[in-house]
PyMOL Python script that loads the backbone (N, CA, C, O; Angstrom):
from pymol import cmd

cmd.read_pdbstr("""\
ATOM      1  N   UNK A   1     -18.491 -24.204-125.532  1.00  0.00           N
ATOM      2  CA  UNK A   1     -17.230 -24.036-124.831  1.00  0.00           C
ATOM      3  C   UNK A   1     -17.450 -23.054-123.689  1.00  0.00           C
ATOM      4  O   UNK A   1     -18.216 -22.092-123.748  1.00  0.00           O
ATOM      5  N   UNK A   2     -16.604 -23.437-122.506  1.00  0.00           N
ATOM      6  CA  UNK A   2     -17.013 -22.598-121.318  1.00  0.00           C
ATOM      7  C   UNK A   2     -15.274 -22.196-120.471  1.00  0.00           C
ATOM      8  O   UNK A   2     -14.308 -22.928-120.259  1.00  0.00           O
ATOM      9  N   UNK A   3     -15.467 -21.010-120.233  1.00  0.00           N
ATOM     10  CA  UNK A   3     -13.907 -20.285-119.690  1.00  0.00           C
ATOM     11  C   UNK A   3     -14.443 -20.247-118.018  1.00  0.00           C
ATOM     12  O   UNK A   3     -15.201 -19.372-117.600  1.00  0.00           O
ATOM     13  N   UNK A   4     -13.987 -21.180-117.307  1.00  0.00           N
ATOM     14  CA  UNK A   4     -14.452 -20.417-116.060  1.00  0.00           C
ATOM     15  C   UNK A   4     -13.086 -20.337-115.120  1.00  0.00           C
ATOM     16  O   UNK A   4     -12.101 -20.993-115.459  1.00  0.00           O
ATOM     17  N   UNK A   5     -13.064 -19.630-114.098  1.00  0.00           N
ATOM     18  CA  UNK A   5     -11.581 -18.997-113.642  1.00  0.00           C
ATOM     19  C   UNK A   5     -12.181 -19.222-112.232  1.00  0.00           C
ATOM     20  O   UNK A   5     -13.406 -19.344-112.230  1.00  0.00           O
ATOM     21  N   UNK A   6     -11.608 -19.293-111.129  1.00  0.00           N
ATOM     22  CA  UNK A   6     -11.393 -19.626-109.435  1.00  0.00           C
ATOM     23  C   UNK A   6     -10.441 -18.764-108.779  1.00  0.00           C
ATOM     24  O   UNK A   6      -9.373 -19.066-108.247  1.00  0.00           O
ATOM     25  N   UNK A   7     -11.010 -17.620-108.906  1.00  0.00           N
ATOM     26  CA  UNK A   7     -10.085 -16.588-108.310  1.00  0.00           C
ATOM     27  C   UNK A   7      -9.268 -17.238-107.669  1.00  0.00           C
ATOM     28  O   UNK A   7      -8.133 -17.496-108.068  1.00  0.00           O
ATOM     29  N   UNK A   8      -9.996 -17.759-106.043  1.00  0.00           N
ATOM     30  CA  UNK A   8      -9.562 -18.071-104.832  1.00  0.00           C
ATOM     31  C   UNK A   8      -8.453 -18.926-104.850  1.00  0.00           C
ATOM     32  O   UNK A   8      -7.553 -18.796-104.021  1.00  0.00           O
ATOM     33  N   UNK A   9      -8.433 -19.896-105.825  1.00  0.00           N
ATOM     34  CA  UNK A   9      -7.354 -20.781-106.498  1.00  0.00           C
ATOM     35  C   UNK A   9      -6.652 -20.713-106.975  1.00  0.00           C
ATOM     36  O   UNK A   9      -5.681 -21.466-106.892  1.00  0.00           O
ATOM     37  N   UNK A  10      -6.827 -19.333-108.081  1.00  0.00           N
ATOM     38  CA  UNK A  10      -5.892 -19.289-109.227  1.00  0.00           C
ATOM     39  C   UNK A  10      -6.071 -20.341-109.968  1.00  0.00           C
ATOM     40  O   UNK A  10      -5.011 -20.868-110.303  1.00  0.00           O
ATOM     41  N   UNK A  11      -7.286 -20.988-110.458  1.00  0.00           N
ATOM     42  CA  UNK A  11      -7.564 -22.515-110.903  1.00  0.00           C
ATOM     43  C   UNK A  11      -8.417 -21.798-112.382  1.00  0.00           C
ATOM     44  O   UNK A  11      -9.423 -21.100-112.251  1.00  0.00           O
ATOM     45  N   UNK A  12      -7.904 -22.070-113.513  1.00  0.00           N
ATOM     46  CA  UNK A  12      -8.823 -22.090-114.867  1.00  0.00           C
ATOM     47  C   UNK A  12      -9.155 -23.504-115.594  1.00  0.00           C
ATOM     48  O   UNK A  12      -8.455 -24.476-115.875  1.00  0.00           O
ATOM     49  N   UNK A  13     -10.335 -23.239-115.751  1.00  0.00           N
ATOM     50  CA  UNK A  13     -11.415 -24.649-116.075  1.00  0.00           C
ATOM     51  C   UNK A  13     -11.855 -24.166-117.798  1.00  0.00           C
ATOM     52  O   UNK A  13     -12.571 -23.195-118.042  1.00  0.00           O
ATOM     53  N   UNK A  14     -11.310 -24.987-118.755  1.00  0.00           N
ATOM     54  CA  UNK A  14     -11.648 -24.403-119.995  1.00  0.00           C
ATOM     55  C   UNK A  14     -12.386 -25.728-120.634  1.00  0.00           C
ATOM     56  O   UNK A  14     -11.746 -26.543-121.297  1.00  0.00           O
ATOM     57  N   UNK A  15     -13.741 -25.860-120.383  1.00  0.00           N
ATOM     58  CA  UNK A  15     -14.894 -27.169-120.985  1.00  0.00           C
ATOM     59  C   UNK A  15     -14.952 -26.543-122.346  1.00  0.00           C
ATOM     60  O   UNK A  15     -15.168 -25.398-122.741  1.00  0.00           O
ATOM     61  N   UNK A  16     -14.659 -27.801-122.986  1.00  0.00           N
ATOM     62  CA  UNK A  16     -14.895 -28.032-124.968  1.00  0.00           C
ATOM     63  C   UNK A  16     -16.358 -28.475-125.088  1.00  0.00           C
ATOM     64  O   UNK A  16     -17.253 -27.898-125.705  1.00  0.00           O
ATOM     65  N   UNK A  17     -16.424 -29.521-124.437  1.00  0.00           N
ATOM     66  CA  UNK A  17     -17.899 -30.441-124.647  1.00  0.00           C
ATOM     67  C   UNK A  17     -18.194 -30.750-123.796  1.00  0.00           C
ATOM     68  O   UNK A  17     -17.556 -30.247-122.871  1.00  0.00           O
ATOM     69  N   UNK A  18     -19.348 -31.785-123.359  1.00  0.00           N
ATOM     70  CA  UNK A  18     -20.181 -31.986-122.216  1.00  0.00           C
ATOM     71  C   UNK A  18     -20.076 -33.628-122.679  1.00  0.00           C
ATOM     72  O   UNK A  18     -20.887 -34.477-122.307  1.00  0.00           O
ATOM     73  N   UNK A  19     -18.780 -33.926-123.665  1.00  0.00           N
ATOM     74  CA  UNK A  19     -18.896 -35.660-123.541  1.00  0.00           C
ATOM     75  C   UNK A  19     -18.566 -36.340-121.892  1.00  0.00           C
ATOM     76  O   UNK A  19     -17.894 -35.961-120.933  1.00  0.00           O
ATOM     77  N   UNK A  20     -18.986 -36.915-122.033  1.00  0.00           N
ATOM     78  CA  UNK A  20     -17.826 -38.437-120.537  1.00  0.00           C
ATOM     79  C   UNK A  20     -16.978 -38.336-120.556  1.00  0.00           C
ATOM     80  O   UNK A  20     -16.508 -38.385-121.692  1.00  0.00           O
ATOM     81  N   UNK A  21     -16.167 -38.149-119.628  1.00  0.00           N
ATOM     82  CA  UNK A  21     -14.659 -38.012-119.140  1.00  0.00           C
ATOM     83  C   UNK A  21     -14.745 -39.579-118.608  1.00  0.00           C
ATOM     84  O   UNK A  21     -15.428 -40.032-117.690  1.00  0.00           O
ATOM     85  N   UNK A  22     -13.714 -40.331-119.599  1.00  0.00           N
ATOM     86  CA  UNK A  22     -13.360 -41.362-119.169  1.00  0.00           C
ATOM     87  C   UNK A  22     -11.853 -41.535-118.742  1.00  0.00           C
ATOM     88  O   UNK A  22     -11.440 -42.592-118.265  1.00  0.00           O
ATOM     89  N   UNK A  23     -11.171 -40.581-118.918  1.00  0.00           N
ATOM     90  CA  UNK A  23      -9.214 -40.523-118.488  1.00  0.00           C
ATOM     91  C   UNK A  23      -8.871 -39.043-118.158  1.00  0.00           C
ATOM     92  O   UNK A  23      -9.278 -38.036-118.738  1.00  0.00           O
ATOM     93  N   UNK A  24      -8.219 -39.116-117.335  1.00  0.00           N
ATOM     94  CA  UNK A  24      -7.582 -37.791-116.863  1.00  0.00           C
ATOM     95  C   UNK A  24      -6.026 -38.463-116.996  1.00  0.00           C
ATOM     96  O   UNK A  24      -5.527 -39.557-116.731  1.00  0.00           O
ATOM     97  N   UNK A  25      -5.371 -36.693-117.773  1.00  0.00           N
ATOM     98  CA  UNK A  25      -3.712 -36.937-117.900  1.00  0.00           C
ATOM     99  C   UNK A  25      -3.168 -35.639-117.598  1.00  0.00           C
ATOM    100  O   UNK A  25      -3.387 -34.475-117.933  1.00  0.00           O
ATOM    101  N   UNK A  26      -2.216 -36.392-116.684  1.00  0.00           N
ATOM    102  CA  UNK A  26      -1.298 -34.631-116.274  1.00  0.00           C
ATOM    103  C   UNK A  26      -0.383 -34.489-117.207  1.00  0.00           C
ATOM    104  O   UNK A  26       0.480 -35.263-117.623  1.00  0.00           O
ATOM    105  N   UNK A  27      -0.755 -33.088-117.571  1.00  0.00           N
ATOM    106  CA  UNK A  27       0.620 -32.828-118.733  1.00  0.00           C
ATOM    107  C   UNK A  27       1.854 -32.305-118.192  1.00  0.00           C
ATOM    108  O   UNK A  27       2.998 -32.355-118.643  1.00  0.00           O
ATOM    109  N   UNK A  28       1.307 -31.698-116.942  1.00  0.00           N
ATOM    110  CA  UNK A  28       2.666 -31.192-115.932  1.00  0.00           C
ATOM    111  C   UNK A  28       1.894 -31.100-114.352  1.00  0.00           C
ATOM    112  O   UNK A  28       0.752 -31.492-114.111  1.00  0.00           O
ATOM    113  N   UNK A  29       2.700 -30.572-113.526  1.00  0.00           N
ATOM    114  CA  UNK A  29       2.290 -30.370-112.207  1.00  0.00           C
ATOM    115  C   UNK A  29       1.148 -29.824-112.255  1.00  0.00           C
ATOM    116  O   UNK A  29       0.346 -30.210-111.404  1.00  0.00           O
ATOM    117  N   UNK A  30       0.779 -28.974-113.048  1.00  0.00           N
ATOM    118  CA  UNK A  30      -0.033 -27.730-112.903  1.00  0.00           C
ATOM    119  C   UNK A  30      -1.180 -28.149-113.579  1.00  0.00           C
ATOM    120  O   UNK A  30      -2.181 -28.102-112.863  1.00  0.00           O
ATOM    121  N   UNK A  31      -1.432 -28.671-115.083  1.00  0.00           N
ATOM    122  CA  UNK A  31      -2.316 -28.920-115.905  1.00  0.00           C
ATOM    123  C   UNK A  31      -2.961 -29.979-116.006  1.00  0.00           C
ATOM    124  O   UNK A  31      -1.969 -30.679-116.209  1.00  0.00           O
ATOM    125  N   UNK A  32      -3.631 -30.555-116.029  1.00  0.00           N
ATOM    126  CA  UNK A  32      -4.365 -31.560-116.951  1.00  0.00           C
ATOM    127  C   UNK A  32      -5.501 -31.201-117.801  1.00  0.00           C
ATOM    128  O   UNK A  32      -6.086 -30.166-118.120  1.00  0.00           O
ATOM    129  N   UNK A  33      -5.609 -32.735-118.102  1.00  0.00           N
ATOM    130  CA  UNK A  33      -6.423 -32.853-119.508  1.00  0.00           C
ATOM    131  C   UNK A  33      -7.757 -34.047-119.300  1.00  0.00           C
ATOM    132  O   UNK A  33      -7.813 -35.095-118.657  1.00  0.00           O
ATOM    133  N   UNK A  34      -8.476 -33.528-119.927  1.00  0.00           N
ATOM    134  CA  UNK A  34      -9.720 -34.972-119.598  1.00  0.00           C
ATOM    135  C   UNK A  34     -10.226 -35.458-120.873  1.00  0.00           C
ATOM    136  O   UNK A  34     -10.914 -34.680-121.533  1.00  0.00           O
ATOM    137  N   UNK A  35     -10.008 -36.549-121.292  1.00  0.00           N
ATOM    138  CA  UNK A  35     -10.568 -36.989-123.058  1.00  0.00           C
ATOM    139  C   UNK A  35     -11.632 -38.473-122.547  1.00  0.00           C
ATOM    140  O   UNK A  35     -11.602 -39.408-121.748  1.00  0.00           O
ATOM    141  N   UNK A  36     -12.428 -37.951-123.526  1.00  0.00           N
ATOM    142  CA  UNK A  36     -13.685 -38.923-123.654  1.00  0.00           C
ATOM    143  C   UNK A  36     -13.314 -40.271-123.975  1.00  0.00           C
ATOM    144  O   UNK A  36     -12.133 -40.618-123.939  1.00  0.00           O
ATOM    145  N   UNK A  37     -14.434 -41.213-124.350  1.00  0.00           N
ATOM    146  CA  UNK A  37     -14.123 -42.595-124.679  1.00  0.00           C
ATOM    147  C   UNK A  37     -12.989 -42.474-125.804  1.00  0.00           C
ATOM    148  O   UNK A  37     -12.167 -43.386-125.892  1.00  0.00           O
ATOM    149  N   UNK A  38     -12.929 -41.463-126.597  1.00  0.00           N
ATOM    150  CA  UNK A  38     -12.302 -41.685-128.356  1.00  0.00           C
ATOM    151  C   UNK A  38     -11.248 -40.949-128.394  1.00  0.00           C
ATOM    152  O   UNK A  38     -10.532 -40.559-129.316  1.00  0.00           O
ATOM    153  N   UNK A  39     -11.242 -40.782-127.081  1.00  0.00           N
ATOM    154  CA  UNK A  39      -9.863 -39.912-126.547  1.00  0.00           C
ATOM    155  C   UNK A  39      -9.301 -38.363-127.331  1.00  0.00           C
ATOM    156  O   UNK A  39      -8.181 -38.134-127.788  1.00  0.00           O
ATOM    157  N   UNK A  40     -10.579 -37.398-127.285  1.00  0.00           N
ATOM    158  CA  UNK A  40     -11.069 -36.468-127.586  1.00  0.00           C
ATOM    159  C   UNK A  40     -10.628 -35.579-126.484  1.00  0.00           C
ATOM    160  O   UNK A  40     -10.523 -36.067-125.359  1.00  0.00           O
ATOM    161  N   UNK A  41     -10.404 -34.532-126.653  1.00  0.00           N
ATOM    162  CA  UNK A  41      -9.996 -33.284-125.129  1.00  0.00           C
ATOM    163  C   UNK A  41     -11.944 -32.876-124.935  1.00  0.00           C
ATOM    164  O   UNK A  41     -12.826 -32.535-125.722  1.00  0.00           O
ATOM    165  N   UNK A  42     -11.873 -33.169-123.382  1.00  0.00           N
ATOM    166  CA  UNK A  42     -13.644 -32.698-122.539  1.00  0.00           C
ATOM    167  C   UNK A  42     -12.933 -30.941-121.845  1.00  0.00           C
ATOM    168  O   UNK A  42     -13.265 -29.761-121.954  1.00  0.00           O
ATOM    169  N   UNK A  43     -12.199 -31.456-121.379  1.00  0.00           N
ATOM    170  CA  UNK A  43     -11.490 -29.857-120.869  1.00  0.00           C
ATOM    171  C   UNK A  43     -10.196 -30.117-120.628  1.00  0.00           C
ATOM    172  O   UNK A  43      -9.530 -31.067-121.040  1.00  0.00           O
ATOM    173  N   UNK A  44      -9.802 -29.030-119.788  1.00  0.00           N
ATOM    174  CA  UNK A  44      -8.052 -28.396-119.452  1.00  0.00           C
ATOM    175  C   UNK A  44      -8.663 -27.864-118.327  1.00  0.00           C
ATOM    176  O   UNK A  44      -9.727 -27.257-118.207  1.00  0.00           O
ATOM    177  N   UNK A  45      -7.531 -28.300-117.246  1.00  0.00           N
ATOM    178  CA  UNK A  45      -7.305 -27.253-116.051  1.00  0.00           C
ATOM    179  C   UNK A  45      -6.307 -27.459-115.621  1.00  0.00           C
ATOM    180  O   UNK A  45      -5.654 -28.490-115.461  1.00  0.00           O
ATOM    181  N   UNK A  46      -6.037 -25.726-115.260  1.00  0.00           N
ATOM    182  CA  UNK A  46      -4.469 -24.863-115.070  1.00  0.00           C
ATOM    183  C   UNK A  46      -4.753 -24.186-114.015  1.00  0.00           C
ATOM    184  O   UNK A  46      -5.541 -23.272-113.772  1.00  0.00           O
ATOM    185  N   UNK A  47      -3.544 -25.119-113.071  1.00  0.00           N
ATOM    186  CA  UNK A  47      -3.897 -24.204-111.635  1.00  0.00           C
ATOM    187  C   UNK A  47      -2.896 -23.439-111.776  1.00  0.00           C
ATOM    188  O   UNK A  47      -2.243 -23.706-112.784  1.00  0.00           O
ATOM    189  N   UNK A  48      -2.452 -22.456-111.068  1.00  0.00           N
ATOM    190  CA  UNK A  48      -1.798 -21.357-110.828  1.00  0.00           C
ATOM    191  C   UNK A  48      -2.022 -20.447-112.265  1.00  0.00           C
ATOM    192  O   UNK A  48      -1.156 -19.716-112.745  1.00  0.00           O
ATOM    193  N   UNK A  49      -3.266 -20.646-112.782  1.00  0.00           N
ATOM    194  CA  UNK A  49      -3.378 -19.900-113.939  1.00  0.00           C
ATOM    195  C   UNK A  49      -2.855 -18.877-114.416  1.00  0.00           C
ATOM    196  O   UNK A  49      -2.412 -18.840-115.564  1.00  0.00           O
ATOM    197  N   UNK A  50      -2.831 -17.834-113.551  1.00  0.00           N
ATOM    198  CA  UNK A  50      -2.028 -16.225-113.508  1.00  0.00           C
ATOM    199  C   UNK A  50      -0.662 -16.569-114.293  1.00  0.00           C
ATOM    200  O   UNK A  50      -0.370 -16.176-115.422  1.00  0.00           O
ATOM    201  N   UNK A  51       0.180 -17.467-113.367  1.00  0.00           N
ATOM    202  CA  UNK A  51       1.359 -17.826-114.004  1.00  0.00           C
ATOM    203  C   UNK A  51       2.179 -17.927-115.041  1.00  0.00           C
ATOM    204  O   UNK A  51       3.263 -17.479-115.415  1.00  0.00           O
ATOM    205  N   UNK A  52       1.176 -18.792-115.467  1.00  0.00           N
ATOM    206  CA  UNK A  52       1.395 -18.952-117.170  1.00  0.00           C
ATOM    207  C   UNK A  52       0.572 -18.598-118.458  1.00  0.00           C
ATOM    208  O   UNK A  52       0.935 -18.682-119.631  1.00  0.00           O
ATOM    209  N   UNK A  53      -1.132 -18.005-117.728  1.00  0.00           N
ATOM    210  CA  UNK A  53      -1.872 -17.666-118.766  1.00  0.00           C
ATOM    211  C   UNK A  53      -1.659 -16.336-118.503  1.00  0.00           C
ATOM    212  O   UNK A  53      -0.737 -15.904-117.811  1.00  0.00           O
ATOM    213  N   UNK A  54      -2.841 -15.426-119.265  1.00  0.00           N
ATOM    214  CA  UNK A  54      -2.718 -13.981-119.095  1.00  0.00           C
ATOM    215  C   UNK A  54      -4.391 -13.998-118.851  1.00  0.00           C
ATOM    216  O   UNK A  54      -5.144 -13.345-119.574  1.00  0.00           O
ATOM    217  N   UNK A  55      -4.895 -14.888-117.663  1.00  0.00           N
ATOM    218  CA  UNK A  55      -6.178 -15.304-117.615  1.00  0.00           C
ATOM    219  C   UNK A  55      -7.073 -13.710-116.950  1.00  0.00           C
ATOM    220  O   UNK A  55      -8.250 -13.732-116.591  1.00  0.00           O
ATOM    221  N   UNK A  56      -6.354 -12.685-116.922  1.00  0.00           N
ATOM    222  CA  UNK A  56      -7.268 -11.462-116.463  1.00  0.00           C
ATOM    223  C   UNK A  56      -7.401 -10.568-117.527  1.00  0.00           C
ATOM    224  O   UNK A  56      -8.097  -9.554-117.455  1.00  0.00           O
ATOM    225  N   UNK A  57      -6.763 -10.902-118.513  1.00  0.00           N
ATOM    226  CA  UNK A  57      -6.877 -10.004-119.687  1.00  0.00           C
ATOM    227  C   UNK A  57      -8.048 -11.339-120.991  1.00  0.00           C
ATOM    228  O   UNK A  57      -7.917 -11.132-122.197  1.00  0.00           O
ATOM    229  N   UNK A  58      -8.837 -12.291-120.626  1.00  0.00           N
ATOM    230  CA  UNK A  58      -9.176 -12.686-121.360  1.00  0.00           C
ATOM    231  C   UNK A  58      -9.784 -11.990-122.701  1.00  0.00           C
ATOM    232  O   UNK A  58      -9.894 -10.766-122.776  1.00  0.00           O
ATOM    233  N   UNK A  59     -10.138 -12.792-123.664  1.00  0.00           N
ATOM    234  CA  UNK A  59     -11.259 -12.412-124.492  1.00  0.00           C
ATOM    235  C   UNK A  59     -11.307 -13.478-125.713  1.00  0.00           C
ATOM    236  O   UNK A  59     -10.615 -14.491-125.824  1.00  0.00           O
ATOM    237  N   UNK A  60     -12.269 -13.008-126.573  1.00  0.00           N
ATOM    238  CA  UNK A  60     -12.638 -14.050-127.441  1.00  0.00           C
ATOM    239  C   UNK A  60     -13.127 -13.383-128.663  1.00  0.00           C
ATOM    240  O   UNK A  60     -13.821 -12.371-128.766  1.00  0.00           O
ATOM    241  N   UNK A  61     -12.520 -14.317-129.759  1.00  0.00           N
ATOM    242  CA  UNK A  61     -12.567 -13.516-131.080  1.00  0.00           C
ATOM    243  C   UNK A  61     -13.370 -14.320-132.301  1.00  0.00           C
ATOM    244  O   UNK A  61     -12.607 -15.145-132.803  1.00  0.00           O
ATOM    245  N   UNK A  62     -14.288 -14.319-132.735  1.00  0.00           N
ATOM    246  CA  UNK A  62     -14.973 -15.000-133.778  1.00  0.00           C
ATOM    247  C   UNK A  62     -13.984 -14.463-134.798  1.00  0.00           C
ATOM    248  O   UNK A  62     -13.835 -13.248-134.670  1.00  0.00           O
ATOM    249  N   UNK A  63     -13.210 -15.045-135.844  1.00  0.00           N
ATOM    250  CA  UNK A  63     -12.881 -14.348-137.101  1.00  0.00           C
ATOM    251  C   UNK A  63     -13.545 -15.024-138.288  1.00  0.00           C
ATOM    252  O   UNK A  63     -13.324 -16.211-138.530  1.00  0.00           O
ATOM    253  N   UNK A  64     -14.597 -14.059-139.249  1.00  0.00           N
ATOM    254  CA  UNK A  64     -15.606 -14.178-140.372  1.00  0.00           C
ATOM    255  C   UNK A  64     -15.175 -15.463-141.455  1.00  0.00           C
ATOM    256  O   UNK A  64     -13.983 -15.255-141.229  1.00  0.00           O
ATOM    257  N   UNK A  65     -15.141 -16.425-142.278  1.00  0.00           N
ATOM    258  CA  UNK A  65     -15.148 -16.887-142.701  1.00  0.00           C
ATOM    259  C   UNK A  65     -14.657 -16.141-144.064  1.00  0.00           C
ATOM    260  O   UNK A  65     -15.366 -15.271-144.570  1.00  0.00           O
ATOM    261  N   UNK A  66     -13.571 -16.475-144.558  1.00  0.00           N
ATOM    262  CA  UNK A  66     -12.933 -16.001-146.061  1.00  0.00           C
ATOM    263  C   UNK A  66     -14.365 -16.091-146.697  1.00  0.00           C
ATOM    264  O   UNK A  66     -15.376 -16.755-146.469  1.00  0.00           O
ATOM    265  N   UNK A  67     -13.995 -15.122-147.600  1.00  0.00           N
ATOM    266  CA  UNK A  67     -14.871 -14.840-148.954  1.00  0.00           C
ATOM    267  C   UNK A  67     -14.164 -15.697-150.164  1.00  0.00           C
ATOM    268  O   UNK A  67     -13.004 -15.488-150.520  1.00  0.00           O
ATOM    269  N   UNK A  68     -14.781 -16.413-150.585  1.00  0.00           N
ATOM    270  CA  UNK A  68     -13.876 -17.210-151.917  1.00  0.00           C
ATOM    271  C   UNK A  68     -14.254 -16.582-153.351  1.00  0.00           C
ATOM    272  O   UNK A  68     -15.396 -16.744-153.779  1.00  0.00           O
ATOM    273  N   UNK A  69     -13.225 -15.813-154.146  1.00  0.00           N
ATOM    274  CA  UNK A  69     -13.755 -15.856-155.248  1.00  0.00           C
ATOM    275  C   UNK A  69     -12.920 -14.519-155.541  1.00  0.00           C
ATOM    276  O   UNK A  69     -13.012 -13.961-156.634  1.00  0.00           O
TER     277      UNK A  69
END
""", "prot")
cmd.dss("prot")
cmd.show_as("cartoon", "prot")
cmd.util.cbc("prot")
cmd.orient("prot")
């Protein structure tokens, strides 16, 4: 998975996988979506990102796997 941001744009590019983008769908003015043959999400991009994300404060959180028992 890859976070990449376009200052100059205000454009955020968030890649899941590196499948084939066979369809692009706008979910609104701002967003779309790209899903593979099996109609799987390849990425998201959100222009005016600032807007609606909080894309300057990112970060990313692994959380550990429960302990069972």
């Amino acid at each position: 998975m890859e976070v990449i941001y376009y200052n100059e744009t205000d454009t955020m590019l968030v890649v899941f996988n590196n499948h084939k983008i066979v369809e692009t769908k706008d979910l609104n003015e701002n967003t779309l979506i790209e899903l593979d043959k099996d109609g799987k999400l390849v990425s998201l991009t959100n222009e005016y990102a600032k807007q609606v994300t909080n894309v300057l404060d990112f970060s990313f959180k692994q959380v550990p796997d429960l302990v069972k028992g």
